[in-house]
C-alpha positions as CSV (number, residue, x, y, z in Angstrom):
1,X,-19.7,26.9,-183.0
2,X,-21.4,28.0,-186.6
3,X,-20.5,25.8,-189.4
4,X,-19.8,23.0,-187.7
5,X,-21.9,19.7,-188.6
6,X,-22.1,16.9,-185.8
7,X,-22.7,13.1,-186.5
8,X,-25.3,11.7,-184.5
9,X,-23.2,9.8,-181.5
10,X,-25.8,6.5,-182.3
11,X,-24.4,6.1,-185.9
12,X,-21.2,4.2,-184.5
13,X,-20.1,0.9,-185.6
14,X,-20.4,-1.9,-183.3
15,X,-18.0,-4.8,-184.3
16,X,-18.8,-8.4,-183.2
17,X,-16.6,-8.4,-180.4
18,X,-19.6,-6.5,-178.3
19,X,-20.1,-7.7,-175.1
20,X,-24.2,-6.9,-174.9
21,X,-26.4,-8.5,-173.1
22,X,-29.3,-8.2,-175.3
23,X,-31.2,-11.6,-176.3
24,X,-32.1,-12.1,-179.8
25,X,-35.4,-14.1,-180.2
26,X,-36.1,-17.0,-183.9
27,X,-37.9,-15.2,-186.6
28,X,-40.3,-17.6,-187.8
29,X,-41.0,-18.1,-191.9
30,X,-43.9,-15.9,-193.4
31,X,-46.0,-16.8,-196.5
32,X,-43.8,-15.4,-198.9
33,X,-41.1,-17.7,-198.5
34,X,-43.7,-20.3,-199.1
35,X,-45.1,-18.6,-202.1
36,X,-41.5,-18.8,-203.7
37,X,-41.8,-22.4,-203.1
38,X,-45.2,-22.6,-204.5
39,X,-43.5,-20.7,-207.8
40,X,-40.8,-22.4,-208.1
41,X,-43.4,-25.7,-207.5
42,X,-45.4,-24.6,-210.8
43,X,-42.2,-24.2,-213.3
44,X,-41.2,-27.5,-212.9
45,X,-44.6,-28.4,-213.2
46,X,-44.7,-26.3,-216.8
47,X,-41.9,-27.4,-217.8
48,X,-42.6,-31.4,-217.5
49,X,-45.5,-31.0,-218.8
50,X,-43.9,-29.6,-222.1
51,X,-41.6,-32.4,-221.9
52,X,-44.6,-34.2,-222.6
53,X,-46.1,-32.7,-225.5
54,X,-42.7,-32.7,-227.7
55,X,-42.3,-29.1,-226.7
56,X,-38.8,-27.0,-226.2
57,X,-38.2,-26.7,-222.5
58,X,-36.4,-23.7,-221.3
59,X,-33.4,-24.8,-219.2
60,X,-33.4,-23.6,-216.2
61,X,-30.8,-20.6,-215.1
62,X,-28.0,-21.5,-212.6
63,X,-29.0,-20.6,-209.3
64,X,-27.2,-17.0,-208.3
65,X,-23.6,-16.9,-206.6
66,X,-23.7,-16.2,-203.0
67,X,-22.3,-12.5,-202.0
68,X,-18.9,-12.9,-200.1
69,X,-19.1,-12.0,-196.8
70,X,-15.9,-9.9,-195.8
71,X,-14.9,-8.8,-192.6
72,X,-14.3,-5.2,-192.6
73,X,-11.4,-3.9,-190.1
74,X,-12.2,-1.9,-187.3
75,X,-10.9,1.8,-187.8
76,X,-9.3,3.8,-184.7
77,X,-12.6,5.9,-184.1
78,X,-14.7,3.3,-183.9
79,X,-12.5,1.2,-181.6
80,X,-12.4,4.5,-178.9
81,X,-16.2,5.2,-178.8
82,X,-17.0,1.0,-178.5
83,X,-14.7,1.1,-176.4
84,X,-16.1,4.2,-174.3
85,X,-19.7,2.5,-174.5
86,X,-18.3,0.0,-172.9
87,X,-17.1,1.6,-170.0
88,X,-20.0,3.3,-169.6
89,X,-18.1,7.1,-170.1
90,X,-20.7,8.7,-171.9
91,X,-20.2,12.0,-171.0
92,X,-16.2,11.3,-172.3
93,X,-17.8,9.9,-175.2
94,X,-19.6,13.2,-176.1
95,X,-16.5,15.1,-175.5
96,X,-14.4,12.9,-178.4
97,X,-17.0,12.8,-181.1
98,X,-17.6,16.8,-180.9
99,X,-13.8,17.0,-181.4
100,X,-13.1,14.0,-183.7
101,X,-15.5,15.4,-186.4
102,X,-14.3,19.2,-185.3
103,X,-10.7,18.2,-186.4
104,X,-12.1,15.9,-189.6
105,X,-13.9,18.7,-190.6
106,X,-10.9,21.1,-190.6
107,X,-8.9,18.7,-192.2
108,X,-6.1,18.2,-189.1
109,X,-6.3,14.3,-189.0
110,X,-3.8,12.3,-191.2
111,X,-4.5,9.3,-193.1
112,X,-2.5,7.1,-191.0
113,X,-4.2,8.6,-187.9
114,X,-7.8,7.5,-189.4
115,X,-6.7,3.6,-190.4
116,X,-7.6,1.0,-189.4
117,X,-6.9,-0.2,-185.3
118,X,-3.8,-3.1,-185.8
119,X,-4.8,-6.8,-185.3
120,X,-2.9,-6.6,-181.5
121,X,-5.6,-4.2,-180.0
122,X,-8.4,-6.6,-180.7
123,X,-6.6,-9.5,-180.5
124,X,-5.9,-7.9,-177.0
125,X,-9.4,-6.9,-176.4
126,X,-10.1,-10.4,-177.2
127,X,-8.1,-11.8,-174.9
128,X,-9.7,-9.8,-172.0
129,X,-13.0,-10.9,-172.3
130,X,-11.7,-14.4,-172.7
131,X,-9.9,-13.5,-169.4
132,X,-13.1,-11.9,-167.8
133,X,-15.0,-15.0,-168.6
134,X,-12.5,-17.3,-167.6
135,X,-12.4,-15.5,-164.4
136,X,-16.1,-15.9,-163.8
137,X,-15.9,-19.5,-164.5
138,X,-13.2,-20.0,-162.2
139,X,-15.3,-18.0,-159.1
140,X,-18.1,-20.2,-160.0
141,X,-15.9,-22.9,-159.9
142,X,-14.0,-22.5,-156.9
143,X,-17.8,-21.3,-154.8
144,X,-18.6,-25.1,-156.1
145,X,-15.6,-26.5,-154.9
146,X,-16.2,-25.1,-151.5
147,X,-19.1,-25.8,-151.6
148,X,-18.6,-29.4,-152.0
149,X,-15.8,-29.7,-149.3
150,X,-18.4,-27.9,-146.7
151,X,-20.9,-31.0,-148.2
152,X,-17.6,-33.3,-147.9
153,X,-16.9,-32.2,-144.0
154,X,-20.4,-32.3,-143.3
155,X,-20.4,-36.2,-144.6
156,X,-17.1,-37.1,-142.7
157,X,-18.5,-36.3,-139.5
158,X,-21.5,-38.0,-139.8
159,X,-19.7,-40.9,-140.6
160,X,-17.4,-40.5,-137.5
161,X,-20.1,-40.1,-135.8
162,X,-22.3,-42.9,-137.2
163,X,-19.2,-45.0,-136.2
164,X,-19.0,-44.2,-132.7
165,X,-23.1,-44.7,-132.4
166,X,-22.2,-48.3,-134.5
167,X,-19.4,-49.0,-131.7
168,X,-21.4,-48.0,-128.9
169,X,-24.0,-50.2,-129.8
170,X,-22.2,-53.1,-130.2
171,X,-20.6,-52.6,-127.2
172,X,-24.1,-52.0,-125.5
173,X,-25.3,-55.3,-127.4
174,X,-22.1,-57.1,-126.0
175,X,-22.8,-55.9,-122.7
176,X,-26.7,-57.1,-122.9
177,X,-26.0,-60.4,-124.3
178,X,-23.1,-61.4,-121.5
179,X,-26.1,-60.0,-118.7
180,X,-28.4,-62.7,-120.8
181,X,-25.7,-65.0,-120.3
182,X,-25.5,-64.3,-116.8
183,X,-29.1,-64.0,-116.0
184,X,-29.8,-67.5,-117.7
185,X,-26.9,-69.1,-115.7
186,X,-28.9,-67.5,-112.7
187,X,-32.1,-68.8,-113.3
188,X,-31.0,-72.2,-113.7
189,X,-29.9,-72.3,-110.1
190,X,-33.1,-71.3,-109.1
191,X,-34.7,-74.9,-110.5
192,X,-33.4,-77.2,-107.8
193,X,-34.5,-73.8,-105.0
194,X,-37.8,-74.1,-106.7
195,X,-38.2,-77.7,-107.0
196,X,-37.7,-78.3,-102.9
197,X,-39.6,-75.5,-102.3
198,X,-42.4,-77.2,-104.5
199,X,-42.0,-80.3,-101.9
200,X,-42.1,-78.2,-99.0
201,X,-45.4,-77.0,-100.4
202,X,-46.8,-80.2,-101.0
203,X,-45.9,-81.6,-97.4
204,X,-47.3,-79.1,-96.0
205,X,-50.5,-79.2,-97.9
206,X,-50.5,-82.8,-96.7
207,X,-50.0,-81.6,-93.1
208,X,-52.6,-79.3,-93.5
209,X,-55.1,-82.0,-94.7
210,X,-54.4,-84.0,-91.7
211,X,-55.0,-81.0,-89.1
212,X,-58.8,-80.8,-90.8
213,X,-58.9,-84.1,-89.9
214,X,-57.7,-84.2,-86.6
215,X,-59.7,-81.1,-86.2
216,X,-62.7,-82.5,-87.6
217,X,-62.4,-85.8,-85.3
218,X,-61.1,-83.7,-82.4
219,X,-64.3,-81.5,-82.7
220,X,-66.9,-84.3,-83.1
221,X,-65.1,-85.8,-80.1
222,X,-66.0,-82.6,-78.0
223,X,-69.7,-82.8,-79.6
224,X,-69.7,-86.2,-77.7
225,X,-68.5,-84.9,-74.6
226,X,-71.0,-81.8,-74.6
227,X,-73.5,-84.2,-74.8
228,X,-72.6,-85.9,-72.2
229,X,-72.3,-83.4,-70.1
230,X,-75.5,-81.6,-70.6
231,X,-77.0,-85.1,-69.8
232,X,-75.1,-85.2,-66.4
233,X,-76.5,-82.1,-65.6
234,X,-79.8,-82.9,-66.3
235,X,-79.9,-86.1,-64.5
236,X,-77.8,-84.3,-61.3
237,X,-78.9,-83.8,-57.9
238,X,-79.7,-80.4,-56.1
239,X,-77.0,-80.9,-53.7
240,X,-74.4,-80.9,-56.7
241,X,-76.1,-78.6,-58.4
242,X,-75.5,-76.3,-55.4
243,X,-71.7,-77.5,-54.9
244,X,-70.9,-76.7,-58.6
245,X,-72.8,-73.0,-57.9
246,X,-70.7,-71.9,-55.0
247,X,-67.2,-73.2,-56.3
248,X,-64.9,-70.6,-56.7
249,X,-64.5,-69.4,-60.0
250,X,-61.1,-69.1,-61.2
251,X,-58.9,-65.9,-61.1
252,X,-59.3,-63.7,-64.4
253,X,-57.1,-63.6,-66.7
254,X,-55.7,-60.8,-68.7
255,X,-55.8,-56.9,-68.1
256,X,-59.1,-54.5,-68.0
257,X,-59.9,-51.4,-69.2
258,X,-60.1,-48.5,-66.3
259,X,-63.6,-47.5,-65.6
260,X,-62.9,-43.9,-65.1
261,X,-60.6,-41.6,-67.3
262,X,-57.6,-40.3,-65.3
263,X,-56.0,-36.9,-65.1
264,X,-54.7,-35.0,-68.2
265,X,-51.1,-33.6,-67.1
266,X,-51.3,-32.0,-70.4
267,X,-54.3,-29.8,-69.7
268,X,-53.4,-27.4,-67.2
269,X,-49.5,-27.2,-69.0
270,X,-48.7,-23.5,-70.0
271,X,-45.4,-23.7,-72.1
272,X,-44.1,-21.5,-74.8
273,X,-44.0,-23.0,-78.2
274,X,-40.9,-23.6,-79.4
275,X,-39.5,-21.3,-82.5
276,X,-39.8,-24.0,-85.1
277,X,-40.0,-21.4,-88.1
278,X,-36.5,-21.7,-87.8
279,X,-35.8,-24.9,-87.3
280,X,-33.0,-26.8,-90.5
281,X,-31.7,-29.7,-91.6
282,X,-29.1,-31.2,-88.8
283,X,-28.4,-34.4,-89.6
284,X,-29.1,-36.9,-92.2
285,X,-28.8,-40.8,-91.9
286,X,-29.2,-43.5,-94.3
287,X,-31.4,-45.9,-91.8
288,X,-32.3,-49.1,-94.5
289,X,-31.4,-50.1,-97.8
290,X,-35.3,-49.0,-99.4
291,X,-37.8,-46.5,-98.2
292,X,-38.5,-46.0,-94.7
293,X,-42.2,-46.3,-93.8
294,X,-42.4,-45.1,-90.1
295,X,-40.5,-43.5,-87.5
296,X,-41.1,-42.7,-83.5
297,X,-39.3,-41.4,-80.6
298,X,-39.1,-43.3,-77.2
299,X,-40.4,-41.7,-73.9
300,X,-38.1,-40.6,-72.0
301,X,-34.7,-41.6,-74.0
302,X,-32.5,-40.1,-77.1
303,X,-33.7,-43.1,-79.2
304,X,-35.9,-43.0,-82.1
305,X,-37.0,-46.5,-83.9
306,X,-37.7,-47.0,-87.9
307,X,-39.6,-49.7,-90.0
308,X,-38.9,-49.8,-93.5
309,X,-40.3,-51.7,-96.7
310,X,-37.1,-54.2,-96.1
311,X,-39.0,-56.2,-93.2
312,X,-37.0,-55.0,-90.2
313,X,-36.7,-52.1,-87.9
314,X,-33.8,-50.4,-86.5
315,X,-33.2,-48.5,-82.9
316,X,-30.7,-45.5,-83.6
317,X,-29.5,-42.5,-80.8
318,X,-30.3,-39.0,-81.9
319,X,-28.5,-37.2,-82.8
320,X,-25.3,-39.2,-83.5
321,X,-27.4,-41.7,-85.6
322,X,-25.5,-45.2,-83.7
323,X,-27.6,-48.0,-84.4
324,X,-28.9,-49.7,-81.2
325,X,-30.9,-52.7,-82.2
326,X,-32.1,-54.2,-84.9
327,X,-35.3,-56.6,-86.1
328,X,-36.4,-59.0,-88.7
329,X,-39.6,-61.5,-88.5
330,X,-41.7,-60.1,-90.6
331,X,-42.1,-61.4,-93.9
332,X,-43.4,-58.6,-96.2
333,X,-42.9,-54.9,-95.7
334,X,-43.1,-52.6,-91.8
335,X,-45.6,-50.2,-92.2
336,X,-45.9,-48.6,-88.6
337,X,-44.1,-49.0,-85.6
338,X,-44.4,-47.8,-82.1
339,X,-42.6,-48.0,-78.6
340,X,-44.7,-48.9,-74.8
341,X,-45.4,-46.1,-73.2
342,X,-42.9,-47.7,-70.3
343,X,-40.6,-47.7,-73.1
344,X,-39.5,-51.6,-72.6
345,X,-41.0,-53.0,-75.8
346,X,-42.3,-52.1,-79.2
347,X,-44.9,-53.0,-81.4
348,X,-44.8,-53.1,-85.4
349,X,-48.0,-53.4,-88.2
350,X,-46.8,-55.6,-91.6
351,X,-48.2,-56.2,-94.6
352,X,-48.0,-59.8,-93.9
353,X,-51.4,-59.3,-91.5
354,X,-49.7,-59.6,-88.2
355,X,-49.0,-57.1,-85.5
356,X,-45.6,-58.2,-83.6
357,X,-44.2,-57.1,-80.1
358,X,-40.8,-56.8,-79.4
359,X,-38.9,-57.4,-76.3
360,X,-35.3,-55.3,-75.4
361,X,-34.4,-57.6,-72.2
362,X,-34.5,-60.9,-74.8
363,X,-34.2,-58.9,-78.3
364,X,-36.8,-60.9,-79.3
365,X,-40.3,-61.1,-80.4
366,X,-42.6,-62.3,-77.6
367,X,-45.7,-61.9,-79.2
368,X,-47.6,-62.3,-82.5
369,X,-51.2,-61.6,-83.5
370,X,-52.8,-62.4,-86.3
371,X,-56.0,-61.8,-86.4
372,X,-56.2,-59.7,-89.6
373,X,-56.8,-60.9,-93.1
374,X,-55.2,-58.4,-94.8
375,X,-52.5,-55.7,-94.6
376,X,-51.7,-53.8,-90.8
377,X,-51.3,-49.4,-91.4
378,X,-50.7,-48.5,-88.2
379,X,-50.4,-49.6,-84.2
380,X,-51.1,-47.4,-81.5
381,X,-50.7,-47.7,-77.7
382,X,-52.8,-47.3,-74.5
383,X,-51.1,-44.8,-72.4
384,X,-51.2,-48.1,-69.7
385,X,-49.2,-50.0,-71.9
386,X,-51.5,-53.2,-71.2
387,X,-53.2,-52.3,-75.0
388,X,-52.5,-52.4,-78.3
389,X,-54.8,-51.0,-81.0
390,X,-54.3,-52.0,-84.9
391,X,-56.0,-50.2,-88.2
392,X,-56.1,-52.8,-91.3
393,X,-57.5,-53.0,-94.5
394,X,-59.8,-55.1,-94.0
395,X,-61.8,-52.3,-92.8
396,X,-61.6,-53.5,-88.9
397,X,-59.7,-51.9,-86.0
398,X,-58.8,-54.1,-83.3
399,X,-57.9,-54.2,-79.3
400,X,-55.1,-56.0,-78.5
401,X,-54.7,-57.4,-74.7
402,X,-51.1,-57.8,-74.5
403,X,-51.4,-59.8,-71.0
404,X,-53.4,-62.4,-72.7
405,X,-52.0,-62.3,-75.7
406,X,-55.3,-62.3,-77.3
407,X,-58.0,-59.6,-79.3
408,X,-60.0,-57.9,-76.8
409,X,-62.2,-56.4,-78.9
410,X,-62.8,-55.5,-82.9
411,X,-64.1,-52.3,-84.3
412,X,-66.5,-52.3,-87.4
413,X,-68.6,-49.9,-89.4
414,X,-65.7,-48.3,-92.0
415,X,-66.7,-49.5,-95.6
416,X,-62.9,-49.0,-96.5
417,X,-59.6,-49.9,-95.1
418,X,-58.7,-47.8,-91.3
419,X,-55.6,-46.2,-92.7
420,X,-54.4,-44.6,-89.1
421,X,-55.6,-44.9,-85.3
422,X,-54.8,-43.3,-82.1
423,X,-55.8,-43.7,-78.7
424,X,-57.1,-40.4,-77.1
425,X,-54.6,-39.7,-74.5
426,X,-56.1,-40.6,-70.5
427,X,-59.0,-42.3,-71.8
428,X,-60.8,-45.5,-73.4
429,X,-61.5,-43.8,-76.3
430,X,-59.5,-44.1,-79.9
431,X,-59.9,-42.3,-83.5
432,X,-59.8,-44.4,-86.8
433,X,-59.1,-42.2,-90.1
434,X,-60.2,-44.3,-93.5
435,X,-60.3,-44.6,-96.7
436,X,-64.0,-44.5,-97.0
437,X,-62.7,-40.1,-96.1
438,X,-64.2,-40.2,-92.3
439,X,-63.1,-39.7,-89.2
440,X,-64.6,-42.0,-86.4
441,X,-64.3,-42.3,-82.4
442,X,-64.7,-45.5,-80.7
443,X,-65.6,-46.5,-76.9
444,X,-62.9,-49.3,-76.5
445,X,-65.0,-51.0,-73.7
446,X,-68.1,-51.4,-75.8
447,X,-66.4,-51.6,-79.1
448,X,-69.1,-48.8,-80.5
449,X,-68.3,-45.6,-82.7
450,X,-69.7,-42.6,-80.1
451,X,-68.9,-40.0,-83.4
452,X,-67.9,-39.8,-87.1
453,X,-66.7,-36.9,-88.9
454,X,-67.7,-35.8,-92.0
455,X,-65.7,-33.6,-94.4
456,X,-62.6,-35.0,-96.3
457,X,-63.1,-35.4,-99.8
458,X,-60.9,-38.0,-100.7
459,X,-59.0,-40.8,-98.6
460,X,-58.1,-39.9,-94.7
461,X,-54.3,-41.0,-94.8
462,X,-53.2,-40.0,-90.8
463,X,-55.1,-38.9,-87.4
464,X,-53.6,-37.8,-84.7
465,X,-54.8,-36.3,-81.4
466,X,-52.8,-33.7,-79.4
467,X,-51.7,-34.1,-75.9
468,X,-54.5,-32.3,-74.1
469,X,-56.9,-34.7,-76.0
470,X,-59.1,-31.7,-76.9
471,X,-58.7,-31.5,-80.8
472,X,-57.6,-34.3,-83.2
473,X,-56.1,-33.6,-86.5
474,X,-56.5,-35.2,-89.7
475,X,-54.8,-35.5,-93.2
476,X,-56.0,-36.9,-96.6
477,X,-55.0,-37.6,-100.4
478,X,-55.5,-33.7,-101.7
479,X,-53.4,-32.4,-98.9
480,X,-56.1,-31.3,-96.9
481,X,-56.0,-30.9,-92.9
482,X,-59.0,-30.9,-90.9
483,X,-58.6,-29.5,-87.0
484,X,-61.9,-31.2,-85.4
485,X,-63.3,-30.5,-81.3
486,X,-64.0,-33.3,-80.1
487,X,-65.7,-31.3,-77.2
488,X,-68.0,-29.3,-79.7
489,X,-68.0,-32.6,-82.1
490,X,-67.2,-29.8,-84.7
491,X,-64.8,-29.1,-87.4
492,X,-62.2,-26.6,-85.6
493,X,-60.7,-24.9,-88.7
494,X,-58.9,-26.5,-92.3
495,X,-55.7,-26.1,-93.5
496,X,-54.6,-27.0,-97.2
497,X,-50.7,-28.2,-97.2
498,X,-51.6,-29.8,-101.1
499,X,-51.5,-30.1,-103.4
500,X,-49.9,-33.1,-102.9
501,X,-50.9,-35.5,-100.4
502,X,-50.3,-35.1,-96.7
503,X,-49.0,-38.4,-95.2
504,X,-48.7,-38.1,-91.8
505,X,-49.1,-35.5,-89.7
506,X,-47.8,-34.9,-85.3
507,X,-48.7,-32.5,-82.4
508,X,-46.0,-30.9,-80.4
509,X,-46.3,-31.1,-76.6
510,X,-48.3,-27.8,-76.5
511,X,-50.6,-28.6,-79.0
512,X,-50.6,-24.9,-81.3
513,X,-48.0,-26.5,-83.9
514,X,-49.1,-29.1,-86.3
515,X,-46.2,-31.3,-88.7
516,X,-47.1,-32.5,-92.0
517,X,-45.6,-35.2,-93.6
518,X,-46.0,-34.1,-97.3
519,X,-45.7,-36.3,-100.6
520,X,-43.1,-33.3,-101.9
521,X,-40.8,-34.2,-99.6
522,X,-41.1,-31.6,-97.7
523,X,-42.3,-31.5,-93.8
524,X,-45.1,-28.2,-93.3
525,X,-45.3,-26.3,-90.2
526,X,-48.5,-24.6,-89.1
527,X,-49.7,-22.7,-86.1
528,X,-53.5,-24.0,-85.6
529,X,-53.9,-21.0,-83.0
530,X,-53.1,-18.8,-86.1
531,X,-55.1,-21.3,-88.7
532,X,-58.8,-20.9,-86.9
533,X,-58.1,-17.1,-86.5
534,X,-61.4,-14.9,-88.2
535,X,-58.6,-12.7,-89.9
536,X,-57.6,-13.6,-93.3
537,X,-54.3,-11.7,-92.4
538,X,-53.9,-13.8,-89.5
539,X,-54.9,-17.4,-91.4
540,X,-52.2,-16.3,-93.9
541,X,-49.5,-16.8,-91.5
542,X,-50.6,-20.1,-90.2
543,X,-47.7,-21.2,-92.2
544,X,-44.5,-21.1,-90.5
545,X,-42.3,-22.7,-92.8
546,X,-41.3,-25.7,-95.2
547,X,-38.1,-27.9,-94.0
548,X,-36.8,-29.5,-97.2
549,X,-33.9,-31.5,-97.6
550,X,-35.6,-35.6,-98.3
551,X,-35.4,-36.5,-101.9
552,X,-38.7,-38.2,-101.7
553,X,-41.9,-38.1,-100.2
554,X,-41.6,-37.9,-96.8
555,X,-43.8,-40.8,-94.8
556,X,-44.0,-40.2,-90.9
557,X,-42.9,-37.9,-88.6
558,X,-42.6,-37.3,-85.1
559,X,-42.0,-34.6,-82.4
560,X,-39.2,-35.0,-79.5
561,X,-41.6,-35.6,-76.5
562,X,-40.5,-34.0,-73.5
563,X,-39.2,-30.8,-74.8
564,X,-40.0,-30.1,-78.5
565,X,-36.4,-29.5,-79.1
566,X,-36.6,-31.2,-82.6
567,X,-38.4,-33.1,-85.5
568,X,-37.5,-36.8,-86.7
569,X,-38.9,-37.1,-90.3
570,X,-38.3,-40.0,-93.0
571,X,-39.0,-41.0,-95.9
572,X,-39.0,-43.0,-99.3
573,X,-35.3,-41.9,-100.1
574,X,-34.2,-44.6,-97.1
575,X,-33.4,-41.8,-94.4
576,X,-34.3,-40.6,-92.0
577,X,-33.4,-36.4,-90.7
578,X,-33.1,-34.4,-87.8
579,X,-34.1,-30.7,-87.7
580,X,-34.2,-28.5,-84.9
């Protein structure tokens, strides 16, 4: 509109009360403040030095009254747009000023309409921002406050919790010191145990003192004797000579080793394998108190037999798990075990170096041999009965004529300990599996190794032949099995069960499946017929299945002799399972 005059909307009056957030910085002094101090500086100078020539001094003027500051009161205008800036409404803001100086300029607004705002507006206004603040201290405040109980909660549950560790472990330390108690009141019976056993010792030393003596005496004595003898001879006549020559010798003692191998049953036997890829777990039994070591099946009954690391073995009936009979002798742990092929005795290896028979009609041992210095792996039996092979470790294998009751014959040439031994079945000949990772045969009539096979890489663990006596089968520390022809002397064809270590392996009656005793605890089922096949489709399925169900590794195994119908496994979990 013409005529009209607008005031610029910037020239407004902002009171004190302005709630900005703009940050003032310190002006610092410039020279001319210090030049009126250097000024004022130089009149006193003057004027003291006029004082000092007698002069008249100019008094200096009073210094000038201070303006006072007055607080001018806010008018209605400039209350609406502060308050308008404040709100941000600038738009609003526009609009008033364009009609507040329209109407001023006309001469419409009253005297009393243009005064001064009254004290209760500001005060008011005052009071809001006080408010406003407050408010912001008091959200501040309270987000502390919560803050702190979250930090408090936090603290009270550690220390609950700090307290139930404390009370645990007093309780725990309470607990340990009244087993200390116990375990010291425990040992000190053990002093009188030890000090007779300390006499014992001693006596026996003594003892043993006076057999070297004896023995010593006893054998110069038969020095003497020899001596004589070889002098009577010497000095005897022809006609005794010739008596002495056609005396009848006395009868032989003990049993002897057939001359000629006799008939395989096995080898002209055509039977169907039995299904065993779907064989499972039947029936579990808890046969010692700690691992069981080995377990076999007797000829021709439902009885299986089990040595353990407890120094005894056990008879059970399969399946219903009864125990039969039971053994002890030994005085460190069983490590094999195996029944006569008559099935009227059994024979157990110990780590106490002895190789024991046991006798059902007396339930008894009736015979001991021990021969060995160090630890028995395994015992095998001639398919006569009248033999007994051992493997040690100290690296020997030896005969065993159980007539005599003596060692027919020992077996050397491994550098390492014979970990397993079998007799090849209808003959004189046996296989020895080592540590030293080769497989040997053995003529049992000369003692001498007729083969050795080469192949394992680490530590030959079990051997075992199969019924037909054609192939033998051995397992070693990487969970490798060899398949060796004893006919060809060649390796047959390898299967790999690892990759932990195969402990024992078994032929069924047929000889195509193979059980492995693995250290997963697991027993492995393989088809050998399958495992030399030329196909790689075909050596795939060599692998019939995994039975799994021991907790530990499993140690020894063994198939049901006369009809395959199931599998005996056991293991370092102190059981022994059936699975068929």
């Amino acid at each position: 509109m013409a005529g009209r005059h607008f005031a610029d909307p910037e020239q407004v009056t902002i009171d004190d009360d302005d709630d900005d957030e703009y940050e003032y910085e310190g002006v610092e002094l410039e020279d001319d403040d210090l030049t009126d101090e250097g000024e004022e500086d130089l009149d006193q100078a003057l004027r003291t030095l006029k004082l000092k020539q007698g002069m008249a001094v100019d008094h200096a003027p009073p210094p000038p009254e201070r303006p006072e500051m007055q607080e001018r009161p806010e008018v209605v205008d400039d209350f609406i747009r502060n308050f308008l800036r404040k709100v941000g409404l600038h738009h609003t803001l526009d609009s008033f000023q364009r009609e507040w100086y329209a109407l001023q300029q006309e001469g419409k607004l009253k005297e009393e309409d243009v005064g001064s705002v009254p004290d209760v507006y500001l005060r008011n206004q005052y009071l809001r921002d006080e408010v406003k603040v407050m408010k912001e201290k008091v959200e501040k405040m309270e987000a502390i406050a919560n803050k702190a109980r979250s930090t408090w909660d936090k603290f009270r549950k550690e220390r609950d919790f700090h307290k139930m560790h404390h009370k645990r472990v007093v309780q725990e330390k309470n607990k340990l010191v009244t087993d200390l108690k116990r375990l010291k009141n425990h040992y000190a019976e053990y002093e009188p145990t030890l000090g007779a056993m300390r006499k014992k010792y001693e006596a026996a030393m003594k003892e043993k003192m006076m057999m070297k003596l004896e023995r010593d005496r006893l054998k110069a004595k038969v020095g003497a004797l020899e001596a004589q003898v070889s002098q009577l001879e010497a000095i005897g006549s022809a006609a005794e000579l010739e008596e002495v020559t056609t005396r009848p010798r006395p009868r032989q003692t003990g049993a002897m080793l057939p001359r000629q191998p006799r008939p395989n049953p096995y080898i002209g036997l055509s039977e169907e394998p039995r299904a065993v890829e779907a064989f499972s777990l039947q029936t579990t039994s808890s046969a010692h108190a700690v691992g069981v070591a080995a377990v076999t099946h007797h000829p021709t009954k439902q009885i299986i037999a089990t040595a353990s690391d407890d120094c005894s073995w056990k008879m059970w009936t399969v399946p219903a798990g009864e125990l039969v009979m039971s053994g002890e002798g030994h005085t460190d742990w069983l490590s094999s075990i195996e029944f006569h092929p008559h099935g009227s005795h059994l024979a157990t290896g110990s780590g106490d170096c002895t190789v024991k028979l046991w006798d059902f009609r007396t339930a008894s041992c009736s015979a001991t041999f021990s021969d060995h210095t160090q630890a028995v792996w395994d015992v095998a039996w001639h398919d006569l009965g009248d033999f007994l092979v051992s493997a040690s470790m100290d690296h020997t294998a030896k005969l065993w004529d159980t007539v005599a009751g003596k060692c027919k014959a020992t077996f050397r040439g491994h550098v390492d300990s014979i970990n397993s031994v079998c007799f090849q079945p209808f003959s004189e000949n046996l296989c020895t599996g080592s540590g030293d990772k080769t497989v040997s045969l053995w003529d049992c009539r000369t003692a001498l190794c007729i083969q050795t096979f080469y192949g394992h890489v680490n530590a030959v663990s079990s051997v075992a032949f199969s019924h037909r006596g054609d192939r033998v089968a051995s397992t070693d520390a990487d969970g490798v099995v060899k398949l060796w022809d004893v006919r060809k002397v060649t390796e047959f064809c390898q299967i790999y069960a690892g990759p932990h270590p195969a402990n024992h392996c078994a032929f069924d009656r047929t000889g195509s499946i193979l059980a492995v005793a693995s250290d997963d605890g697991t027993v492995k089922v393989f088809n050998t017929e399958t495992a030399a096949s030329e196909s790689l489709e075909e050596r795939a399925g060599a692998h019939l299945s995994d039975l799994r169900g021991h907790d530990e590794p499993v140690q020894s195994l063994c198939f049901e002799p006369n009809t395959n119908r199931y599998i005996i496994s056991c293991s370092s979990d102190a059981s022994y399972r059936v699975w068929f």
